[in-house]
N, C-alpha and C positions, 0 to 999 in steps of 0.2 A: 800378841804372838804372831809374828810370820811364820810363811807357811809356804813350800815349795815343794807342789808333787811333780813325778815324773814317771818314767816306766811303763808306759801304753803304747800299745802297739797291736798289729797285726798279726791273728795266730787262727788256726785252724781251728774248729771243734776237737773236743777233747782235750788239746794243749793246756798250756799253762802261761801264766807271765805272773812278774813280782812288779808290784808298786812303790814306790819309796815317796813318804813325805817326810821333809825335812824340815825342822822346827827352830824359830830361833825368837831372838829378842828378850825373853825372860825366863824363868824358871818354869817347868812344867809340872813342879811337883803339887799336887790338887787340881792336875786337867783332865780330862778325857781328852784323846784325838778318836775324830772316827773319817771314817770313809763313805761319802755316800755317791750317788749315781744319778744321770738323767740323760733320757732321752728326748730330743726334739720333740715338741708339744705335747711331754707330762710332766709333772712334777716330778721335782728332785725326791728320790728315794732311799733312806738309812739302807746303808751296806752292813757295816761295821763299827765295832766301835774298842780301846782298850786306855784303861784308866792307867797316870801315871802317879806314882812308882810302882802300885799295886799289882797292875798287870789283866785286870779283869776284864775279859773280854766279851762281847755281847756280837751277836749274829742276825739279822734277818735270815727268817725262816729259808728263802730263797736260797742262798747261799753256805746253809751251814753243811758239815759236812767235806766242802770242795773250797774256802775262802777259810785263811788262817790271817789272823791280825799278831803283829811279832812289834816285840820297841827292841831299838839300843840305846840306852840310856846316855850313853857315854856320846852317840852321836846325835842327841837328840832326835833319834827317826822312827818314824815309824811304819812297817811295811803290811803290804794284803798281798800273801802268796792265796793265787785264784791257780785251781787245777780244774781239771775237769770241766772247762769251759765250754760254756752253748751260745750258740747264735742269741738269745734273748739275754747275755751277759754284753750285749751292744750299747756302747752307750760312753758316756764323757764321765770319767771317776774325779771324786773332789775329794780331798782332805779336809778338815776342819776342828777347832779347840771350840769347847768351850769348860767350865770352871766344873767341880762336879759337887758344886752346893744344890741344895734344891732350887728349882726353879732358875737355875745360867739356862742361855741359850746359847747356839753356836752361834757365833759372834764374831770368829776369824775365818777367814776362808780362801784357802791358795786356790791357784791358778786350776784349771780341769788340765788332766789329760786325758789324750780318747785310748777307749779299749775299743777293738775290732774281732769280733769270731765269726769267719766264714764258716758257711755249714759243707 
């Protein structure tokens, strides 16, 4: 699976921005796409996550509440509308597949784009 996210940008606290990863190469139906995050010297952290065709979406605690994971099936994408956003939502957002048998790991991973909230 390819993987091409985008939609990062600069926004104020409180704001909002939408994410778009778009998905290609094979079928997605038995994947999970999820979102996760990092900043300069920590580890990458689970954002999100939503199973395809199913729809089920999973949350870090951090985030629930203000971060909605949405697919279009038809266009293979899948979006994080982030509301409600804080300076500590700083950081480089990644998309990534992986299978949703037990034990896949993600194993595709598009490009980062940066999220910025000034306070």
């Amino acid at each position: 699976v390819q993987l091409q996210a985008s939609g990062g940008g600069l926004v104020q606290a409180g704001g909002s921005l939408r994410l778009s990863c778009a998905a290609s190469g094979r079928t997605l139906v038995g994947y999970a796409l999820g979102w996760f995050r990092q900043i300069p010297g920590k580890e990458r952290e689970f954002v999100a996550s939503i199973t395809w065709p199913g729809g089920t979406t999973y949350y870090a605690d951090s985030v629930k509440g203000r971060f909605t994971s949405s697919r279009d099936n038809a266009k293979k994408t899948v979006y994080l509308q982030m509301n409600s956003l804080k300076p500590e939502d700083t950081a480089v957002y990644y998309c990534a597949a992986r299978h949703t048998r037990s034990g896949s790991t993600w194993g595709s991973w598009g490009q980062g784009t940066q999220v910025t909230v000034s306070s």
